[in-house]
N, C-alpha and C positions, 0 to 999 in steps of 0.2 A: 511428440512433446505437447502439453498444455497450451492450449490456447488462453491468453487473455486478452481483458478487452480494458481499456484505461479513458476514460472520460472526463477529458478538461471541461474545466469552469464554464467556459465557453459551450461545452456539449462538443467539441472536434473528437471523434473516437478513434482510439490506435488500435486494433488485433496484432497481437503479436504470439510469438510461440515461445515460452519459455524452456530451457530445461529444468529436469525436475534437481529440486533441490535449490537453484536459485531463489532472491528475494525478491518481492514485488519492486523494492526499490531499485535494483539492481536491472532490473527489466526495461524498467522506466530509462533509468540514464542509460544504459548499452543501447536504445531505440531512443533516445533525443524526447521524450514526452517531456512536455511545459509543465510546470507546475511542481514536480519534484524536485528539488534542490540539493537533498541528500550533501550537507554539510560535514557532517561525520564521517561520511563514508562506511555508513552501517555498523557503527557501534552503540546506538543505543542510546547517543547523549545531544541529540538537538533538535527531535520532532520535525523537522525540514523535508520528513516523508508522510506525512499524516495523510492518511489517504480514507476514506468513507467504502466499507464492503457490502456489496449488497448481499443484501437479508438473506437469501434463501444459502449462502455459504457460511453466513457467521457459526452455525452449530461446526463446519467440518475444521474451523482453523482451533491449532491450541489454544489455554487460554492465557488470556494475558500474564506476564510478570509483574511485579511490584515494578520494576523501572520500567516499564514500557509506558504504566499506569500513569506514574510518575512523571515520564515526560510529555504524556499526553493531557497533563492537568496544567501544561506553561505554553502548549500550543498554541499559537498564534492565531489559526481558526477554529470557530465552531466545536467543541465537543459534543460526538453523537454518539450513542450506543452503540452504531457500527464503526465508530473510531478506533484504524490502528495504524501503526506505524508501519510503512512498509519493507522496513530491515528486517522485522521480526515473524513477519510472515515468508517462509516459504513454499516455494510451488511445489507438489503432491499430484497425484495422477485424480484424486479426489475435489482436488480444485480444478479443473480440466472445468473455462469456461464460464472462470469466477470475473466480475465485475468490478471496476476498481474506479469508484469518482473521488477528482481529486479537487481539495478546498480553493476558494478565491485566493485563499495566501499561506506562507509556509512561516 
């Protein structure tokens, strides 16, 4: 399974093992990470997973949707170029070892 790595505000880092096919958000609440809130329960309609990817994986993730965009323009924190929500991301064998920080607020 996919290793990731989840980096609260604070800098506390989780490794966890995904399967493939799960969401980063999904990852997060099944291991207890801070910071995600995951409101919706991964449909797409309240940014409460905005999560920051690091750079060297932003080329391997799909690209964004118009909603994703969309919700990530009402985001509570920070909008950055590697801003995504993490419903919308899921785990691939390609991410195997992706970085995932997450904002001071959801």
């Amino acid at each position: 399974m996919p290793q990731i790595t989840y980096i609260e505000n604070n800098g506390t880092e989780h490794q966890v093992e995904l399967p493939l096919g799960a969401t980063l958000m999904e990852g997060a609440v099944q291991n207890d990470i801070k910071g995600i809130v995951a409101e919706c329960g991964g449909s797409c309609m309240c940014a409460t997973c905005h999560v920051y990817i690091d750079d060297k994986f932003l080329d391997l993730l799909p690209e964004m949707e118009e909603e994703e965009d969309e919700m990530l323009d009402g985001a509570n924190a920070e909008r950055r170029e590697n801003s995504r929500l993490g419903c919308q991301v899921r785990i691939s064998k390609q991410l195997d070892g992706i970085i995932v920080r997450i904002p001071e607020k959801q």
